[in-house]
N, C-alpha and C positions, 0 to 999 in steps of 0.2 A: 262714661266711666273710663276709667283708666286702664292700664292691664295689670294683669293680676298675677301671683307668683304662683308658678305649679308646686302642688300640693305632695307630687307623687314621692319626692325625697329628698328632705333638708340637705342628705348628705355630697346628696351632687353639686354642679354648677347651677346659679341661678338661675329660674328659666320665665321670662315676662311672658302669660297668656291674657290674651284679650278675652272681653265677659264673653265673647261664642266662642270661644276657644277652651276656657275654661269649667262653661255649660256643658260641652261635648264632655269633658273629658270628668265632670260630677255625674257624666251618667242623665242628662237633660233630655238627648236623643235616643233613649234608648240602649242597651248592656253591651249590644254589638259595637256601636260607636265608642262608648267608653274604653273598650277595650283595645281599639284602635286607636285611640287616643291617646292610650297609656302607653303606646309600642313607640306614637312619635314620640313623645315626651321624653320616656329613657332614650331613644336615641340621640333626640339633641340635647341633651345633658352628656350621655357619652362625649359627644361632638363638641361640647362645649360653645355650644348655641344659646344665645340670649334668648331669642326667638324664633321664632315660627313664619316662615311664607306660608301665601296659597298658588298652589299649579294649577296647571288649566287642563291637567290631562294626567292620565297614568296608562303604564304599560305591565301589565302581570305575568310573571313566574310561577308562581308560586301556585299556577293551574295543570302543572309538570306534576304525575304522582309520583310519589317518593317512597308510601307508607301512610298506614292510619291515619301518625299524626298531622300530616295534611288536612287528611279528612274531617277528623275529629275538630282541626281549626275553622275550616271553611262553612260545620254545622254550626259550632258555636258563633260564627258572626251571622249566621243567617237565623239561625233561634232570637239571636238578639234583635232581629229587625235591620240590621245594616245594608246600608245601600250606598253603591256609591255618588258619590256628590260633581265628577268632576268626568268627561268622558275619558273611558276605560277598555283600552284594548288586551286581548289574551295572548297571552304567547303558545308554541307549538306544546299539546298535550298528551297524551300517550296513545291516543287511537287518530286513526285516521278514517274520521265518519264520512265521507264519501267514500273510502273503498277498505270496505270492512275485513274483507275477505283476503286484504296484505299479513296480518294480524297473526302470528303464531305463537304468540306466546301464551303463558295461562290464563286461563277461562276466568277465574276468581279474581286475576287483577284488572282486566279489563272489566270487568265490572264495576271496581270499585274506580278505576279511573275513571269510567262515565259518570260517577255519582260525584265524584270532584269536579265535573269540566260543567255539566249541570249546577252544581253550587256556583260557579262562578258567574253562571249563567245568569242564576236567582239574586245577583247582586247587583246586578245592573251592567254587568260589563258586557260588551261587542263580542262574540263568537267569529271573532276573526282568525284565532288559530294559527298565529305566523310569527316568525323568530326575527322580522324584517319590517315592520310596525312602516318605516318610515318611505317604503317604496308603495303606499298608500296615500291618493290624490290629498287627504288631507291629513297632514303632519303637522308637527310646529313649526313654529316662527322661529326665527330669529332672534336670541336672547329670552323665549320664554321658558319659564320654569316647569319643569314635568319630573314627575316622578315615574323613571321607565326602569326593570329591571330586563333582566338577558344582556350578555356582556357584550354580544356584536352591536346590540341598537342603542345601546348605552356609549358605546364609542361613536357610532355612526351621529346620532345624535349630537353630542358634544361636538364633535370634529367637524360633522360635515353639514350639518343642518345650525350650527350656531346655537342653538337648544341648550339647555341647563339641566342636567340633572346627574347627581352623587350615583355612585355603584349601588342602587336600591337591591335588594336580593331578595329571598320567599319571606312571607308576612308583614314585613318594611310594605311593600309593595302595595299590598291591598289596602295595607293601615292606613297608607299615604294617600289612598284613592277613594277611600269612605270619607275621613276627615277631610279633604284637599288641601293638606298642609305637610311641609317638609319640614323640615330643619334651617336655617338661614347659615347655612355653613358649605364644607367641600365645594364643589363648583358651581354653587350657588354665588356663590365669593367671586366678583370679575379677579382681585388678586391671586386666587389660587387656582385659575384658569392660565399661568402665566407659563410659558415654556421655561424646562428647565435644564435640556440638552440639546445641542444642536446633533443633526443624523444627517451625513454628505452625503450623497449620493451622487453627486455631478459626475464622476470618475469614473463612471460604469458605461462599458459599451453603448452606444446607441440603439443595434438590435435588442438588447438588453432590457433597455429603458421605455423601450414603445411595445414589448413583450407584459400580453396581460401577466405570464406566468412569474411576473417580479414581484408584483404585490404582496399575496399571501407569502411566500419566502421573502420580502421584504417584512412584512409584520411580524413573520417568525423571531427574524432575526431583535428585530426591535422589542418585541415584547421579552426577548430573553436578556437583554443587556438594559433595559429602561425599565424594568419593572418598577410600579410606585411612582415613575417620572412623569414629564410632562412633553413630546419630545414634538421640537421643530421640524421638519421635513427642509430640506432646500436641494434642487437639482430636478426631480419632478418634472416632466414632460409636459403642457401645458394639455396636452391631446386624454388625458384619465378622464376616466368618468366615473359617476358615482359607484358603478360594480366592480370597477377597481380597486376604489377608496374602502368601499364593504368588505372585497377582501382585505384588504391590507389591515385596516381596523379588527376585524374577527379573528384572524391570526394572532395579531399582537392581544388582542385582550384572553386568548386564549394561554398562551404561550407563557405572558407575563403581568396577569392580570388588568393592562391597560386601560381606563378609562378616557383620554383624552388623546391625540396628537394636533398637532398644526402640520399643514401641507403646505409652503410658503408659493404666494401664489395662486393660490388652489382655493382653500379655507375659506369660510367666510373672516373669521379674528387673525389672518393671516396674512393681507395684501402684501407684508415686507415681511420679514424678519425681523426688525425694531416690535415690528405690529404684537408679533408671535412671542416676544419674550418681556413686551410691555417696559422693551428700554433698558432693561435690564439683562445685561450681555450674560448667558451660561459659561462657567466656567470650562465646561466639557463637551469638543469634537467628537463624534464620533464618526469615521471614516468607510463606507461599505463600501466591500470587492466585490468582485464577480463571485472570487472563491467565497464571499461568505454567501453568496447567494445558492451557489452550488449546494454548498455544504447542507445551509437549510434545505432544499431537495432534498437531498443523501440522508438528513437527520428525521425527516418526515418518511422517508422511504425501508420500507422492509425490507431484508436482503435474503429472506427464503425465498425458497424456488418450487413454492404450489402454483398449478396452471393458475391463469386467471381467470374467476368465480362470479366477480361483481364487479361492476361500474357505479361510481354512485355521487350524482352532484346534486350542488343544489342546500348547502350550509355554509352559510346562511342562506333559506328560501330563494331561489333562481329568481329574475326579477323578470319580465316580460323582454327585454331587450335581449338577456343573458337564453332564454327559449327561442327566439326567434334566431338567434347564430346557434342556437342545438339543431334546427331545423335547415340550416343552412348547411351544416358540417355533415348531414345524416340524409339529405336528399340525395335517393335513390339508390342507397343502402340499407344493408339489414345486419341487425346486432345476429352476431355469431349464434347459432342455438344454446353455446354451450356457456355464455352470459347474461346475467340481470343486469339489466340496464336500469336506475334508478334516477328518478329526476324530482327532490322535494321542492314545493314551490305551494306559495299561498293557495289558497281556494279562489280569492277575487283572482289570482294574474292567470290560474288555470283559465276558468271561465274568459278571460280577456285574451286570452291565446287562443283559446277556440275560435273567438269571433273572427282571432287572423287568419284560421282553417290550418293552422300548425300541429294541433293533439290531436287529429285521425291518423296523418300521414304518419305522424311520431310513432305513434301506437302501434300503425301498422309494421312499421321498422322494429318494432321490437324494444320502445321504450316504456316502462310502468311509471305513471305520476304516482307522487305520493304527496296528498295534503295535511295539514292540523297538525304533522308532527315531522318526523325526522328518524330515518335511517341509523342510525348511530345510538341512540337513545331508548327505540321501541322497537320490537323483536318484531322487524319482517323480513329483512335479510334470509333467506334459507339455508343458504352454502355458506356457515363461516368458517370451513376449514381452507376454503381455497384461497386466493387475493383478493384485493377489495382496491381497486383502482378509483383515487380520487380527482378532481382541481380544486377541493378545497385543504386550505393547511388544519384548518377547525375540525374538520371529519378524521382528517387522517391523526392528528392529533391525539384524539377523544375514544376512536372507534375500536385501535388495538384492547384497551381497558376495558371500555363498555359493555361492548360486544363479543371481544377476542378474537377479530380480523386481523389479518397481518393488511397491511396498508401499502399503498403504491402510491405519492404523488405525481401529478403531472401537467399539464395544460389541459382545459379542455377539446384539445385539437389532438394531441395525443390520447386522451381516454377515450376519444371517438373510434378512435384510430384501430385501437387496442382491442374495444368493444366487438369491430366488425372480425379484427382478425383474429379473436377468439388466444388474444394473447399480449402480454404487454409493449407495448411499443414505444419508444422513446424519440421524438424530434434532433436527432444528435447535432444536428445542426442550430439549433437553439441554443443548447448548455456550451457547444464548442466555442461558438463566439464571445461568448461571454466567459472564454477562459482566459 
């Protein structure tokens, strides 16, 4: 048979469903399915999508409690019978079930956040619990299609794994993961994957440049001037590695909602610049200083003067490599008494960091792991009237609002720093050079 027009509203764009596309979405599999079915369908008509792909994977949000209506959704797909069809990781949730006992906030919502993280459970998805999907031995390919939401792996994705997939957000996500069908549009489109701004960076000191602390205030900067764009990278140090690019991506989709960049160089869709803009030259330079780098410091950084309270890395999820230089910078030191030291980081890279015999010594030093969720988001922080010392730009961001920390960016060499001397510290030697 042929395919067949969705049914769900004349008054949109036309949308061609194949007979099992159009079976799902009659309600063939079940109310649960239908109902995700009708969540893709308005949105590629939104999208103004002819059609439907299938992805070979999803990544879920929408297991973040927000309220009820969460709730209420994730019982309706599961009364319905839905399951997902395509492998399906979770993102960070509001408790952190290996260590219960971080957990201060009210009794009645962590309840009902378990009964979400459970529902998603009952769908078929991985109880992986991590905002970093991609620092897991099995990711995507190269040019496949996935429907992943959380904006750092959504970028990280796109940018750095060559991967496919639109800024999916809460219900998109899961809808996209019962069906395995997207939309055939946004960066499903090799076209709209095309760079749309060049971002110089050549011009910046060299200390600078081989400085992890450029990234994330590199992505600041970028996500606040390229919001909606598509931006080049060229100048890039040949020596990054993917926890740089994480950060750099996690700031800019933060900052200014970014979904994509090219690293020229770097990238997989990026060997040239020709490569990165698909031949098609941007009209617009954009030229980074040192002073704009600063500045994002300075814009990320609070200028009260409460002692320092908390340290807190690890947003997006610490990667195993990013643990092992924590354990390097903290060997045979101890965080000050009068600091929480935080380290959020998947459950798999915990366990894979034990086996390096790195989280006793940590522990002992006076670090708390934190898995399944994130410091910023879920009330474990105890002290937020004091500082909250970050290396991510995404934390420090996020956590003023969230939480109502006043925030401190810095290197993680500096928040190490900071941590033992029970006060903030700054590498002046870093920011000088780079002025």
């Amino acid at each position: 048979m042929g395919p067949t027009r969705s049914t769900a509203d004349s008054t949109m764009s036309a949308l061609n469903l194949t007979p099992a596309e159009q079976a799902m979405l009659d309600g063939a599999d079940g109310s649960g399915t239908a109902l995700a079915m009708r969540i893709v369908v308005r949105l590629a008509q939104a999208m103004d999508a002819l059609s439907l792909i299938p992805v070979s994977g999803a990544h879920i949000d929408s297991c973040l409690y927000h309220g009820k209506s969460g709730l209420d959704f994730v019982h309706r797909l599961v009364d319905g019978a839905a399951h997902v069809r395509v492998p399906t990781t979770l993102n960070v949730s509001s408790l952190d079930l290996l260590h219960p006992e971080l957990y201060v906030g009210d009794p009645a919502e962590a309840t009902a956040a378990r009964e979400l993280m459970d529902g998603y459970v009952s769908l078929g998805c991985e109880p992986t619990w991590t905002c970093a999907p991609y620092q897991r031995q099995d990711r995507p390919a190269r040019g496949a299609d996935i429907a992943w939401a959380e904006s750092n792996a959504i970028v990280f994705a796109n940018s750095v794994l060559g991967a496919r997939t639109h800024r999916y957000g809460d219900f998109v996500d899961i809808a996209a993961a019962i069906t395995g069908r997207v939309p055939n549009a946004g960066l499903h489109v090799q076209r709209n994957r095309r760079a749309t701004v060049i971002i110089d960076v050549s011009e910046l000191p060299t200390a600078l440049l081989e400085a992890d602390v450029l990234y994330p205030c590199l992505g600041f900067v970028i996500g606040r001037r390229c919001s909606g764009q598509i931006p080049a990278i060229v100048g890039l140090t040949t020596s990054a590695t993917e926890d740089d690019l994480k950060a750099l991506g996690a700031a800019a989709a933060s900052s200014g909602s970014l979904a994509m960049f090219h690293a020229v160089g770097l990238t997989p869709e990026a060997p040239s610049l020709s490569d990165a803009c698909q031949g098609v030259a941007p009209s617009l330079t954009i030229k980074i200083t040192a002073d704009d780098i600063r500045d994002a410091r300075d814009q990320l950084s609070s200028t009260a003067e409460q002692p320092l309270a908390t340290v807190s890395v690890g947003t997006p999820h610490y990667s195993l490599a990013e643990i092992g230089r924590l354990y390097e910078l903290l060997a045979g030191s101890m965080v000050a008494s009068t600091v929480a030291f935080y380290v959020s980081t998947a459950r798999e890279t915990l366990h894979e960091a034990m086996l390096h015999g790195w989280i006793t010594p940590l522990r002992d030093a006076g670090v708390i792991f934190v898995t399944d969720t994130c410091t910023y988001i879920t009330p474990i922080i105890r002290d937020t009237k004091g500082l909250g010392m970050t290396d991510s730009a995404k934390w420090a961001y996020y956590a003023p609002g969230n939480i109502g920390v006043e925030a401190i960016f810095g290197s993680v060499s500096e928040c190490v720093r900071s941590a033992i001397a029970g006060r903030v510290i700054r590498n002046d030697w870093t920011w000088s050079d780079a002025s």
